[in-house]
N, CA and C atoms as an extended XYZ file, in Angstrom:
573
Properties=species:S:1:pos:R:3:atomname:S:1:resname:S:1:resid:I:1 pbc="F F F"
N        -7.703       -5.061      -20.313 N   UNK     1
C        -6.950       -4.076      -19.564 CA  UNK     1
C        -5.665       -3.725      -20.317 C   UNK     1
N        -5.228       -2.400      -20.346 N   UNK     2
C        -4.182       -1.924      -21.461 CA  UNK     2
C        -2.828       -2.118      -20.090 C   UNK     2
N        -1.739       -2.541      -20.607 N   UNK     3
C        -0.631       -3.097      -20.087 CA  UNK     3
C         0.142       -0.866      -19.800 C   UNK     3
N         1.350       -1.537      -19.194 N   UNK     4
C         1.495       -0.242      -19.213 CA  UNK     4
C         2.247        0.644      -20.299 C   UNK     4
N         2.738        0.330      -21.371 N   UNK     5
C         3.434        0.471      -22.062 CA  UNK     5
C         1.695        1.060      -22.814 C   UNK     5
N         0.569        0.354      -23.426 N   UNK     6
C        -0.548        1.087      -24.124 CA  UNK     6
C        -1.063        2.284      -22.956 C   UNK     6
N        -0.681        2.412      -22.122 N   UNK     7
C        -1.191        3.456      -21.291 CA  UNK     7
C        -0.062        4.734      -21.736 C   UNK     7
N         1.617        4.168      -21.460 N   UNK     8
C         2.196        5.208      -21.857 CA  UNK     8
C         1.727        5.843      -23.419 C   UNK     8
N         1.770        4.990      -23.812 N   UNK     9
C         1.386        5.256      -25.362 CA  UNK     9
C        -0.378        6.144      -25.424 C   UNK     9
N        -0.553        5.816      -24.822 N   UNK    10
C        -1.919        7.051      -24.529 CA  UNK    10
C        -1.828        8.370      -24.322 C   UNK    10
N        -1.015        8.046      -23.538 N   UNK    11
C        -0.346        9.416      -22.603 CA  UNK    11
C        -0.087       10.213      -23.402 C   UNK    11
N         0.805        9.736      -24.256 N   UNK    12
C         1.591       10.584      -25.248 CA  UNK    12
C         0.997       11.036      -26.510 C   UNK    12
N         0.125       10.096      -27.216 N   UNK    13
C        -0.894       10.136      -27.755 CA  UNK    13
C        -1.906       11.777      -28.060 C   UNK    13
N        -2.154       11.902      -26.337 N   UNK    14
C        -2.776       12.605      -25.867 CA  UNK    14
C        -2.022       14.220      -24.776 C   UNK    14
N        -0.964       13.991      -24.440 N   UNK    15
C        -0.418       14.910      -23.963 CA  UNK    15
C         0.973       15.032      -24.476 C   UNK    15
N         1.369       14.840      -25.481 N   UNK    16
C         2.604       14.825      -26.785 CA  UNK    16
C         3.755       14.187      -25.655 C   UNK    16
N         4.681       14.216      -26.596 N   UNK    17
C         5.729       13.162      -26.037 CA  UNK    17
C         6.567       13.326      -25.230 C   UNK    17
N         7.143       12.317      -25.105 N   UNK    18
C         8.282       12.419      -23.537 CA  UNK    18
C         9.324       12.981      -24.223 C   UNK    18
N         9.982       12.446      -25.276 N   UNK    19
C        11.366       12.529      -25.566 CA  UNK    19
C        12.000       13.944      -25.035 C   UNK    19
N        11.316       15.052      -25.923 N   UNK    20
C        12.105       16.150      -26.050 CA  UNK    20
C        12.039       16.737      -24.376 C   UNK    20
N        11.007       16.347      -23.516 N   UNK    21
C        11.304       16.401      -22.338 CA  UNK    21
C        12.522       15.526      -21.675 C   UNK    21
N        12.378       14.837      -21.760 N   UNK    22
C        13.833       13.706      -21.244 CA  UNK    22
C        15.240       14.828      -21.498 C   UNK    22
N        14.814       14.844      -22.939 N   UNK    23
C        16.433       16.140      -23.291 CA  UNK    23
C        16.840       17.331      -22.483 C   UNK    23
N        15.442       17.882      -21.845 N   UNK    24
C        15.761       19.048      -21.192 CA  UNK    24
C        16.192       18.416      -19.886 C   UNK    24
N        15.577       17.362      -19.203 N   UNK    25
C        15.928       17.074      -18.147 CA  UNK    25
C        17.380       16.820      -17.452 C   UNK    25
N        17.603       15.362      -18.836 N   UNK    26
C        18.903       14.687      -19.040 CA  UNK    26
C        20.073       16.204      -19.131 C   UNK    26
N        20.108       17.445      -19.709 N   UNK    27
C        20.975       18.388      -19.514 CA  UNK    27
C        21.227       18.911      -18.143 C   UNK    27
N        20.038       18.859      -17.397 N   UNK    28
C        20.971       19.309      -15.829 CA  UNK    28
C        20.169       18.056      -15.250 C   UNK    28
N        20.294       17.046      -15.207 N   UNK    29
C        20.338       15.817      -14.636 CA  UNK    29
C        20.950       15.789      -13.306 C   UNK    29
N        22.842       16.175      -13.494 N   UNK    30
C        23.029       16.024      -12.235 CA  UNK    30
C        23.016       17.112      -11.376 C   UNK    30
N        22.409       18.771      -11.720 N   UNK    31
C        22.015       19.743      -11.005 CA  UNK    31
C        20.955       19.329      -10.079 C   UNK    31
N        20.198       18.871      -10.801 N   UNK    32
C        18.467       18.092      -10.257 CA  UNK    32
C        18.816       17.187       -9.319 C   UNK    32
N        19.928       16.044       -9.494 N   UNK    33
C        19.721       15.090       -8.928 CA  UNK    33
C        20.308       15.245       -7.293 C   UNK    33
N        21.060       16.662       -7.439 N   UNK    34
C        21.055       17.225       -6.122 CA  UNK    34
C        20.717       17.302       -4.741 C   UNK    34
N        19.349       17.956       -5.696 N   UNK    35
C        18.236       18.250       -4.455 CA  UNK    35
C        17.422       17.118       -3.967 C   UNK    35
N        17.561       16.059       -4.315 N   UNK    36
C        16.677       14.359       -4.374 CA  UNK    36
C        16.992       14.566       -2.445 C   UNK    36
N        18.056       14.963       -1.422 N   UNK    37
C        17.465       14.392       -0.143 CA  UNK    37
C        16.520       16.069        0.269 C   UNK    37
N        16.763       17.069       -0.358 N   UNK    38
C        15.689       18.161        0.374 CA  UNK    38
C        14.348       17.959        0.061 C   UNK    38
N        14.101       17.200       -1.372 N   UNK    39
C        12.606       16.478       -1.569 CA  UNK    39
C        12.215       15.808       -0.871 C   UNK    39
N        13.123       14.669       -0.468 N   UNK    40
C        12.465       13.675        0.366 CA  UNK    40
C        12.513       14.331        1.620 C   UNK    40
N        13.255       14.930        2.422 N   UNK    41
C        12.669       15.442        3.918 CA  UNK    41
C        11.298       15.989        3.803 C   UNK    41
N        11.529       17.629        2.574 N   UNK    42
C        10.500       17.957        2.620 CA  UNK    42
C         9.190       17.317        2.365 C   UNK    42
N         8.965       15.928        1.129 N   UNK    43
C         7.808       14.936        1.064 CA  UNK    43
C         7.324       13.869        2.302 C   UNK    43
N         8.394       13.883        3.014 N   UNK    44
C         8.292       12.936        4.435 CA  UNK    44
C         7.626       14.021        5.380 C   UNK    44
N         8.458       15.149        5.794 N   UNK    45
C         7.885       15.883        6.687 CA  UNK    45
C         6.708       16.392        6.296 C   UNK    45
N         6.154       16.690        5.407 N   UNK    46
C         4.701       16.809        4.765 CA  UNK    46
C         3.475       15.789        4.821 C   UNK    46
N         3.776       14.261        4.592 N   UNK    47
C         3.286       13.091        5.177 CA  UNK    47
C         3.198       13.063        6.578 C   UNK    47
N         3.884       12.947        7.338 N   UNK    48
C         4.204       12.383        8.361 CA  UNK    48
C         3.375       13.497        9.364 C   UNK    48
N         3.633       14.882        8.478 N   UNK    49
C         2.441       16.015        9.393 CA  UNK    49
C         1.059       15.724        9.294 C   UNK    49
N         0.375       14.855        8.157 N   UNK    50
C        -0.701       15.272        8.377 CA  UNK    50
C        -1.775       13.493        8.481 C   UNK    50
N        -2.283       13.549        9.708 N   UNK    51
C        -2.513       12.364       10.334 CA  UNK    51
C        -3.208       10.877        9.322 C   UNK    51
N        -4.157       11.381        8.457 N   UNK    52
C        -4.595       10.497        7.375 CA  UNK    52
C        -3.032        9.993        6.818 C   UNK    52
N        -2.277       10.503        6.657 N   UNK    53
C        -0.729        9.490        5.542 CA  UNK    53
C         0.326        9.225        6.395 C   UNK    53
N         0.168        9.870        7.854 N   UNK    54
C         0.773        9.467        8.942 CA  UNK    54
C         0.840        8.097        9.232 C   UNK    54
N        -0.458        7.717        9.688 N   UNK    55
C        -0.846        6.437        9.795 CA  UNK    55
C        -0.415        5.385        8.881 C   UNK    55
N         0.052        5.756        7.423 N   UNK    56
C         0.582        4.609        6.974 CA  UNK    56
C         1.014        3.854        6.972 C   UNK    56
N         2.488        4.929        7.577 N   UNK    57
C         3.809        4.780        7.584 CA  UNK    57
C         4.126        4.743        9.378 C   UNK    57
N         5.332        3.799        9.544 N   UNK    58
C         5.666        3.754       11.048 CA  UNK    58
C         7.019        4.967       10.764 C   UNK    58
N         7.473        5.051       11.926 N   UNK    59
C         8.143        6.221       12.111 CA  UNK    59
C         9.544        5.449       11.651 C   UNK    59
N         9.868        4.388       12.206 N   UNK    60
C        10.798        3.709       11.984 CA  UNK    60
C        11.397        3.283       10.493 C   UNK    60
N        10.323        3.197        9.397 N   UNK    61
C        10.635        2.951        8.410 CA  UNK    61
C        10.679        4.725        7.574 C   UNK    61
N        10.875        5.777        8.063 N   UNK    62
C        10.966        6.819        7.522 CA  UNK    62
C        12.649        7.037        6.912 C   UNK    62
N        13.594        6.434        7.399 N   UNK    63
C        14.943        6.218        6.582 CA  UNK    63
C        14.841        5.444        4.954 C   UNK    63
N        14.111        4.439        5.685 N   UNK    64
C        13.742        3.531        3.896 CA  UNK    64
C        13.428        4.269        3.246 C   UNK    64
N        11.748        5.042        3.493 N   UNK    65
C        11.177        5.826        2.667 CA  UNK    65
C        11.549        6.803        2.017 C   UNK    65
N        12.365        7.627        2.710 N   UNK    66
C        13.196        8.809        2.097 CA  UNK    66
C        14.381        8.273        1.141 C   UNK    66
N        15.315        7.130        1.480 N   UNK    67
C        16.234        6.472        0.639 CA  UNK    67
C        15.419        6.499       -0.302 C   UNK    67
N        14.241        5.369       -0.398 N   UNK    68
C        13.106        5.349       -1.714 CA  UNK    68
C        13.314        6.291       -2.283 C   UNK    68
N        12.902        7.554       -1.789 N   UNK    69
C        11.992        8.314       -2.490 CA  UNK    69
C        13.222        9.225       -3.432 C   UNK    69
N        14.392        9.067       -2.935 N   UNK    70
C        15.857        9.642       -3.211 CA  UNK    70
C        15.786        8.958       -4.708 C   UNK    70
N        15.666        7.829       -5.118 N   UNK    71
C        16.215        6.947       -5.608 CA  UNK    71
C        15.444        7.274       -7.024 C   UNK    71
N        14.057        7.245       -6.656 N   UNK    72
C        12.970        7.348       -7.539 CA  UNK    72
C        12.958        9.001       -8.004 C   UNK    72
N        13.613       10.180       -7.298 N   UNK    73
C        13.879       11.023       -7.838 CA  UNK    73
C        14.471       11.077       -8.418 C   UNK    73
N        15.892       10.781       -8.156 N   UNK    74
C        17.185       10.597       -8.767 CA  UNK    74
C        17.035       10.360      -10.372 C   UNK    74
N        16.208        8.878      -10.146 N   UNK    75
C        16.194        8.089      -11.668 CA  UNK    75
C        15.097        9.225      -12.404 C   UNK    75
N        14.584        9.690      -12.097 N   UNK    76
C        12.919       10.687      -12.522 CA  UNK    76
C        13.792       11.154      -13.140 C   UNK    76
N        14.693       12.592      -12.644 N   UNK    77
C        15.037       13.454      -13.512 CA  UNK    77
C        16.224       13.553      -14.522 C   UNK    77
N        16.389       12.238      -14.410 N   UNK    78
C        17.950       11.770      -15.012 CA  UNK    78
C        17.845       11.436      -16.764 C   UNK    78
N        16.450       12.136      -17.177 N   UNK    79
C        15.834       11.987      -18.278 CA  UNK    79
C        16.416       10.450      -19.154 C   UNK    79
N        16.419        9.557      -18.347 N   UNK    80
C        17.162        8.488      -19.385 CA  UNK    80
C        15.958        7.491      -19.046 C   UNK    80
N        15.043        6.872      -19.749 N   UNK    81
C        13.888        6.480      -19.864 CA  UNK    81
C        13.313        5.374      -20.853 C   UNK    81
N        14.088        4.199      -20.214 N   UNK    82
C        14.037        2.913      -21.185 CA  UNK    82
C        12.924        2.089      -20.454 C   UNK    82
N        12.536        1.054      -21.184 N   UNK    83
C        11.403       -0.028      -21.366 CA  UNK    83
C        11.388       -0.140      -19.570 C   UNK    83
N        12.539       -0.436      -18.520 N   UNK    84
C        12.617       -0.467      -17.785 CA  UNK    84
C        12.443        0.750      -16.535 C   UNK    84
N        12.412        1.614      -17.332 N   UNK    85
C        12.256        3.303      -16.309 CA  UNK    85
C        10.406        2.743      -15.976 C   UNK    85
N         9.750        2.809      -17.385 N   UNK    86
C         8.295        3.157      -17.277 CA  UNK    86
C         8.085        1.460      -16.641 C   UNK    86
N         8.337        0.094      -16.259 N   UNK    87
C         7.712       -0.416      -15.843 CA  UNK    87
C         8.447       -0.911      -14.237 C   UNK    87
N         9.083        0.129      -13.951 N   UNK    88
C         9.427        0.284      -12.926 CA  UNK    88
C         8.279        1.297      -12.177 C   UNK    88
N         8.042        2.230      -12.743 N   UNK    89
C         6.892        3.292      -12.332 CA  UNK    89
C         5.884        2.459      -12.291 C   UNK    89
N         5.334        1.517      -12.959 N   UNK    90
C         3.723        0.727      -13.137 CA  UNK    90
C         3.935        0.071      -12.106 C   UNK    90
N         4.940       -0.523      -11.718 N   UNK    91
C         4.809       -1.745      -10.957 CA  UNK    91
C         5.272       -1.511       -9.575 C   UNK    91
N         7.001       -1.286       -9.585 N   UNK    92
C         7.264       -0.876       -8.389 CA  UNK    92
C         6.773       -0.012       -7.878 C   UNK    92
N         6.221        1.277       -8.161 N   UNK    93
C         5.905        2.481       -7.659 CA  UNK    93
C         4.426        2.604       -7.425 C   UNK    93
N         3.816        1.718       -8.654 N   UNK    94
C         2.381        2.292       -8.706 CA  UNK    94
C         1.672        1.296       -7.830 C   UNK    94
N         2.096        0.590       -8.871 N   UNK    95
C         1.248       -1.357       -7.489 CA  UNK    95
C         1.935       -1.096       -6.245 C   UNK    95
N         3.423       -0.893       -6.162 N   UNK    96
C         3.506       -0.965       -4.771 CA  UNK    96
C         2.497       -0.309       -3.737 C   UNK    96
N         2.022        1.094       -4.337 N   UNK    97
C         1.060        1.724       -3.413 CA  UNK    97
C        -0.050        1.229       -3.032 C   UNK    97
N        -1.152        0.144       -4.299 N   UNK    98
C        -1.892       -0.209       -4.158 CA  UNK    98
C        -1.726       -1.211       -2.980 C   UNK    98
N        -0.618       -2.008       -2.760 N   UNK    99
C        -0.638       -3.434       -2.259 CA  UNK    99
C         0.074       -2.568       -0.773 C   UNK    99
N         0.178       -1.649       -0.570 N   UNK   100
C         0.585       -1.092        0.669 CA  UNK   100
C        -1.379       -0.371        1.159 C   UNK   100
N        -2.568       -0.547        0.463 N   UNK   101
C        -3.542        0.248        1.252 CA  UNK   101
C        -3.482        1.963        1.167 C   UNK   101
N        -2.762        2.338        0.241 N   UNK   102
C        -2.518        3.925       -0.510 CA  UNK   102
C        -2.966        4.267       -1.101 C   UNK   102
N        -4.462        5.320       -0.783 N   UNK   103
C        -5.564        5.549       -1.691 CA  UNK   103
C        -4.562        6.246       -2.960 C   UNK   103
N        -5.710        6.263       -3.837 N   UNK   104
C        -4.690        7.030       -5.384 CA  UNK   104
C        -4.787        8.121       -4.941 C   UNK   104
N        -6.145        8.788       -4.614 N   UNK   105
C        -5.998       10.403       -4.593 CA  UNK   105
C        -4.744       10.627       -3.452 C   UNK   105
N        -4.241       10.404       -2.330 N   UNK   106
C        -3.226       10.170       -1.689 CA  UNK   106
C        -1.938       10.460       -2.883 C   UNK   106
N        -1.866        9.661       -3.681 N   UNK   107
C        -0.403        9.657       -4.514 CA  UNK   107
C        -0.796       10.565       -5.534 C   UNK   107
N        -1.666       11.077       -6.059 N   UNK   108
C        -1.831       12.001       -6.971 CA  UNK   108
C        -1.751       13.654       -6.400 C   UNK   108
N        -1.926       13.723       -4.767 N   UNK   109
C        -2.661       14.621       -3.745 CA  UNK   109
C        -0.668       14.579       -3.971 C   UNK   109
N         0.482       13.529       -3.110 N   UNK   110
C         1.580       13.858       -3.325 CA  UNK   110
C         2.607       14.239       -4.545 C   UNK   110
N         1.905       13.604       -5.652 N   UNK   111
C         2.733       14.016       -7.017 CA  UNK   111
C         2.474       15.465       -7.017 C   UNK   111
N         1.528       16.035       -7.064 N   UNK   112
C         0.822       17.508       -6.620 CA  UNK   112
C         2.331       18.581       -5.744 C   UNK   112
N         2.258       18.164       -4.717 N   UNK   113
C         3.045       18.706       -3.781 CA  UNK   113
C         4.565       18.414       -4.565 C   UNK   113
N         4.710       17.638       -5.113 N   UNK   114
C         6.181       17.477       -5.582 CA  UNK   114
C         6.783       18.294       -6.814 C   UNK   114
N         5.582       18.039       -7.384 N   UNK   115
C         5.342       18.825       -8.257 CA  UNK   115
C         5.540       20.894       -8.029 C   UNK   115
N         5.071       20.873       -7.229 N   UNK   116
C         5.337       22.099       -6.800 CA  UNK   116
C         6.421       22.801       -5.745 C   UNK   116
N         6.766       21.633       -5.128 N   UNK   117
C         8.239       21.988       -4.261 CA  UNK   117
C         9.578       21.703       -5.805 C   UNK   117
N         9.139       21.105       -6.797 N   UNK   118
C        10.301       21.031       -7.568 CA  UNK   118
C        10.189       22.673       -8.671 C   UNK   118
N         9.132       23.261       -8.657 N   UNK   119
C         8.707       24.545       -9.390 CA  UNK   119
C        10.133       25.841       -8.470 C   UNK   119
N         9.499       25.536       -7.025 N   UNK   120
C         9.931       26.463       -6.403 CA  UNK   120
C        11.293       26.591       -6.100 C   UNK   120
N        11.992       24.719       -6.223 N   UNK   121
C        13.381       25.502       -6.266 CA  UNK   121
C        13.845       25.710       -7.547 C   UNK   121
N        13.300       25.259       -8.632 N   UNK   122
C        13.775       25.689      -10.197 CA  UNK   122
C        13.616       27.340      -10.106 C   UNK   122
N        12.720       27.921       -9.958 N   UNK   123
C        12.554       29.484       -9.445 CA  UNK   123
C        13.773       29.780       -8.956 C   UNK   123
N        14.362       29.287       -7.514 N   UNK   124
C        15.021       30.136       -7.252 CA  UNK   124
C        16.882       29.375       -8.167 C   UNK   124
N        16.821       28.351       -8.656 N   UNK   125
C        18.107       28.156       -9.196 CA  UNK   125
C        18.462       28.162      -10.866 C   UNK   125
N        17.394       29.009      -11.522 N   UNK   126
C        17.099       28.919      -13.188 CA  UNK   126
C        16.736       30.228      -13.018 C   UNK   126
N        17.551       30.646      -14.270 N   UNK   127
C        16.740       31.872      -15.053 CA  UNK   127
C        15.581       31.640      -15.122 C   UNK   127
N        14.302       32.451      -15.687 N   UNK   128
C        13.042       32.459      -15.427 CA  UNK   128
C        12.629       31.507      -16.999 C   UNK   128
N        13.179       31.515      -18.306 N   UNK   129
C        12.782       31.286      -19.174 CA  UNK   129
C        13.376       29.675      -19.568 C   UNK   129
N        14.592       29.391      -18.272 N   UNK   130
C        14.607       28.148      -18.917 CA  UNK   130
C        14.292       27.232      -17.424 C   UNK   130
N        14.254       28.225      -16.397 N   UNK   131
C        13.199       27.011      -15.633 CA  UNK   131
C        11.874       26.917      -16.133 C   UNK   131
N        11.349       28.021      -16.457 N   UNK   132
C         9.982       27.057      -17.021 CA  UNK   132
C         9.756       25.949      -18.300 C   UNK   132
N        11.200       26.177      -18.704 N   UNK   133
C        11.455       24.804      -19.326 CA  UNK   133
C        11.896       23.385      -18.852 C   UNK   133
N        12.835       23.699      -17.404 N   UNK   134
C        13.416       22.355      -16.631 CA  UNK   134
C        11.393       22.012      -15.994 C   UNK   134
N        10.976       22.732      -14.816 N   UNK   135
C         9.619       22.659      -14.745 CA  UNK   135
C         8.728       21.629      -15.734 C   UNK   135
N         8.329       22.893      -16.921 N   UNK   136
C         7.422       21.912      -17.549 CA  UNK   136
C         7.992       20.348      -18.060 C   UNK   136
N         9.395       20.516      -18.313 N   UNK   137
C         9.566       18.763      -18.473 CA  UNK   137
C         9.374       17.718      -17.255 C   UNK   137
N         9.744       18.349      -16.361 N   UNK   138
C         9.155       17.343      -14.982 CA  UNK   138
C         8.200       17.118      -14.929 C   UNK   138
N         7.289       18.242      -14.945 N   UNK   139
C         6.083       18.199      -14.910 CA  UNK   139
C         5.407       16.933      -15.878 C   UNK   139
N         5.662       17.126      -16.776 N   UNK   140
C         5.225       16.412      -17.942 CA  UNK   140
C         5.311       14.832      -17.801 C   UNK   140
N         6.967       14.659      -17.476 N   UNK   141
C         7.480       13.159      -16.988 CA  UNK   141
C         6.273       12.598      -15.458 C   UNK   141
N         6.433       13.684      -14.686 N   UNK   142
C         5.567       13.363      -13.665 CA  UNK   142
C         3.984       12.534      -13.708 C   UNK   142
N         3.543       13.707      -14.833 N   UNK   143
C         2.376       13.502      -15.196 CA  UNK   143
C         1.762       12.124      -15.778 C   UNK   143
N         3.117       12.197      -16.603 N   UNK   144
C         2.919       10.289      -17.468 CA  UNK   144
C         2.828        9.460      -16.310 C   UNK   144
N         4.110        9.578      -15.119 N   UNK   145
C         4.247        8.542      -13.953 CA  UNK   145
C         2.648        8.636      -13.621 C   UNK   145
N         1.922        9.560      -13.182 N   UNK   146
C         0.536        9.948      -12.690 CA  UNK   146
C        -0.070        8.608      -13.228 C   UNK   146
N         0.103        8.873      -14.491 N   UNK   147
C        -1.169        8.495      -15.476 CA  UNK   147
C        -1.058        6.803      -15.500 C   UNK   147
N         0.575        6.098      -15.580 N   UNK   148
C         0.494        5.010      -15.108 CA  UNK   148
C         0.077        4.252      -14.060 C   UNK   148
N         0.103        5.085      -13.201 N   UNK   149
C        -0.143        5.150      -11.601 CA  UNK   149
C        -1.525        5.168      -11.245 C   UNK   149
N        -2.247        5.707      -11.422 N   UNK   150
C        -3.466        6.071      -11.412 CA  UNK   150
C        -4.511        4.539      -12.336 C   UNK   150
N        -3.762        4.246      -13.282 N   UNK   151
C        -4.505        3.254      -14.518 CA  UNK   151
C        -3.823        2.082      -13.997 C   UNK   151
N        -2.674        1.725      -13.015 N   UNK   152
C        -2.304        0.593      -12.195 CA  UNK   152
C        -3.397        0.427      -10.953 C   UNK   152
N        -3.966        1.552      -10.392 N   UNK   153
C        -4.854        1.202       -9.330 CA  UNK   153
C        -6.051        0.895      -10.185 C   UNK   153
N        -6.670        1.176      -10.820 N   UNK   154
C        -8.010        0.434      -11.444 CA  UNK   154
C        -7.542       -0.819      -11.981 C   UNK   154
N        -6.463       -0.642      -12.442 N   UNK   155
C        -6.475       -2.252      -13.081 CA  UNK   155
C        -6.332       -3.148      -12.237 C   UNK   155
N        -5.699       -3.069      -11.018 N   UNK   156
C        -5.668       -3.817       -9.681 CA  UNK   156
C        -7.265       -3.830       -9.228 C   UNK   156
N        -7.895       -2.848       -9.315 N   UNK   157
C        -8.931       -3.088       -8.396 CA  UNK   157
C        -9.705       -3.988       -9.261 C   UNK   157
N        -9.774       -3.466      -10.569 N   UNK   158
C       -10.497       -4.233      -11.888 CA  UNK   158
C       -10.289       -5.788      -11.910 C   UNK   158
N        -9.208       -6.383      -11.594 N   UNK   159
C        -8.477       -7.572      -11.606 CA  UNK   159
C        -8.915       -8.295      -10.188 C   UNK   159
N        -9.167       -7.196       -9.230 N   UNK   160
C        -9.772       -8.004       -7.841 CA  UNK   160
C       -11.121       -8.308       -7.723 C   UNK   160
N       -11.404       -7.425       -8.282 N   UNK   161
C       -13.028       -7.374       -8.591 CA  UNK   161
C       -13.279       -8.950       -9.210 C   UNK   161
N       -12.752       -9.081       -9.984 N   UNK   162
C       -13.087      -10.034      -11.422 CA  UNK   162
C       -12.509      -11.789      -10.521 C   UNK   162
N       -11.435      -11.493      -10.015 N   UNK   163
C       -10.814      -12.855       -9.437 CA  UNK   163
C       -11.817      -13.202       -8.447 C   UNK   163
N       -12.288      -12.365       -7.507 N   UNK   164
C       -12.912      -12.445       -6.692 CA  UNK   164
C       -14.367      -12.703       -6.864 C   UNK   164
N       -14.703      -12.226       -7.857 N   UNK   165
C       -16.027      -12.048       -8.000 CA  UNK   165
C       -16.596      -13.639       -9.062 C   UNK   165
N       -15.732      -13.452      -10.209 N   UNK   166
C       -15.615      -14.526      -11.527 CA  UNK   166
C       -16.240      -13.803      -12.592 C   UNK   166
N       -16.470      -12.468      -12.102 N   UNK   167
C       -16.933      -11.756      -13.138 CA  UNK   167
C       -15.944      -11.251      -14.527 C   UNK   167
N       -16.276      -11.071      -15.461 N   UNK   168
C       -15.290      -10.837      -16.321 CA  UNK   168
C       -15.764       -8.801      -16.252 C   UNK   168
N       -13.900       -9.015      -17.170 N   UNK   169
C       -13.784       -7.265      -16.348 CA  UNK   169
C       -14.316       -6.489      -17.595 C   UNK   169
N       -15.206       -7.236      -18.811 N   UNK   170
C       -15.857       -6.358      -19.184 CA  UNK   170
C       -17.207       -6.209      -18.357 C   UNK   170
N       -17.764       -7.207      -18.044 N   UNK   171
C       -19.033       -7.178      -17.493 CA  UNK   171
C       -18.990       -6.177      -16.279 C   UNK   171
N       -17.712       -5.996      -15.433 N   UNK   172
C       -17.275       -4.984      -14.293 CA  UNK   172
C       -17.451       -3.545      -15.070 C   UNK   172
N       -16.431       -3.427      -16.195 N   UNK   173
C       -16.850       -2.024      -16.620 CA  UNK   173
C       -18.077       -2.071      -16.957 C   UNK   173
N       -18.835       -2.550      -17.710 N   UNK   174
C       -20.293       -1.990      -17.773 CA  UNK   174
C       -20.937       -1.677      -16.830 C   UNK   174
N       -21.006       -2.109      -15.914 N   UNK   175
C       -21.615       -1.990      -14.386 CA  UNK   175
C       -21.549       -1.024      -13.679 C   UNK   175
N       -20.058       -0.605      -14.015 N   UNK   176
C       -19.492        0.947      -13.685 CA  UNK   176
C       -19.891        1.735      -14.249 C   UNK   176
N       -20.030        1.466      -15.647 N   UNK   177
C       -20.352        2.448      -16.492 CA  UNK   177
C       -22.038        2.978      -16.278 C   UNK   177
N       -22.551        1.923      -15.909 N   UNK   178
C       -24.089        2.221      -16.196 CA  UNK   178
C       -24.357        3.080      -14.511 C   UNK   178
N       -23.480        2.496      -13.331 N   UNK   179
C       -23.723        2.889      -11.615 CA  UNK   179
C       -23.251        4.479      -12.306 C   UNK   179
N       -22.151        5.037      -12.723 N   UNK   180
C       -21.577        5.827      -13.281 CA  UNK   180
C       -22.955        7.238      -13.800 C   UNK   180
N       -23.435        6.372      -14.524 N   UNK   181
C       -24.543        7.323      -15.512 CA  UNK   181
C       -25.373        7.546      -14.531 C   UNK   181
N       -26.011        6.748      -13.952 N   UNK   182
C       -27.202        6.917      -12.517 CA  UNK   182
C       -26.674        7.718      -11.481 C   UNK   182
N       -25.554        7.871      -11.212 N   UNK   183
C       -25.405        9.073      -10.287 CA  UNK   183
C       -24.841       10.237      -11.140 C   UNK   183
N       -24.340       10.522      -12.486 N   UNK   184
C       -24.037       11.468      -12.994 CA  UNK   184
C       -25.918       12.278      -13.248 C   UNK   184
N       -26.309       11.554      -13.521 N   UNK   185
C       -28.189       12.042      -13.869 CA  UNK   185
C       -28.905       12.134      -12.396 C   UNK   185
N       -28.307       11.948      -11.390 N   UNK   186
C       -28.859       12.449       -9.823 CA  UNK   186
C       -28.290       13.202       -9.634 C   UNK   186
N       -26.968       13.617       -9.959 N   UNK   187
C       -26.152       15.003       -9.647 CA  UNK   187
C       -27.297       15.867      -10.518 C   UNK   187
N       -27.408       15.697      -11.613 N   UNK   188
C       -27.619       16.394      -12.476 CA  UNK   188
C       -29.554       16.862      -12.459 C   UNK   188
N       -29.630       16.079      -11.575 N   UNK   189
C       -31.203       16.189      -10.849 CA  UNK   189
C       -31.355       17.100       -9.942 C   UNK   189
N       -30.458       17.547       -8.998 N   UNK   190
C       -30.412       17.969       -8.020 CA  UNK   190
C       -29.349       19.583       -8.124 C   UNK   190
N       -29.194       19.607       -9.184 N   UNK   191
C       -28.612       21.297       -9.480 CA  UNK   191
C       -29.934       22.155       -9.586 C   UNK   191
């Protein structure tokens, strides 16, 4: 299983690098870091409307969550992004979801929405040519968080599988891989 640091390194690998994003960010850092409580109302009141992510969360802990979610914005766009930014995202952010019962598509379904409430106020507070520059660097930073996030829930599940089972987690991926092929060739039966 690749730690999270070979995942970032994938990322980047594959969707070019953080840095020169960090730079655009880190320049209006504290413009951005602004809007961190209209995100979180608007990401809470968006949860909390719709009954599947409702249920997560008690009503009572919706102050925490929004503080959270303040916090984790805050640091997001503050483009400053040391050894400790990215395994804060793997662990606190990403495992935390897993070990809270938070399907991924759930946190990928909300990076989505955040993603796009942060488009719309860059629209209305950026010229057109260099918000789609503040934009695509979020975007981008976001995307890496995604990608850690997303490769923290398999490796959790991969790791439960295996403790639980005594199976080793190559013998798990093959298994996947092969259940994987047998329904990709029944889809592919049935077009």
């Amino acid at each position: 299983m690749k730690n999270y640091l070979q995942i970032l390194k994938d990322f980047e690998a594959i969707a070019g690098p953080i840095e020169p994003h960090a730079q655009v960010l880190k320049r209006y850092a504290s413009k951005l870091q602004r809007w961190s409580s209209l995100f979180a109302k608007a990401f809470y009141d968006r949860l909390f409307s719709y009954e599947e992510t409702a249920r997560i969360f008690k009503e009572e802990e919706r102050p925490e969550r929004e503080r959270s979610l303040k916090t984790w914005y805050e640091r997001t766009v503050s483009g400053e992004y040391d050894d400790d930014f990215w395994k804060w995202q793997y662990y606190r952010v990403g495992i935390a979801h897993v070990a809270r019962g938070i399907p991924n598509e759930f946190v990928v379904a909300a990076m989505s929405f955040v993603q796009r409430a942060f488009l719309e106020k860059v629209k209305e507070e950026f010229p057109p040519d260099e918000g789609a520059r503040v934009y695509l660097a979020f975007k981008h930073v976001t995307d890496a968080i995604v990608a850690l996030i997303s490769a923290g829930y398999m490796n959790s599940y991969l790791s439960g599988i295996s403790t639980s089972t005594g199976m080793s987690l190559q013998l798990i991926e093959r298994h996947a891989v092969l259940i994987a092929k047998k329904e990709y060739e029944r889809a592919n039966q049935s077009d």
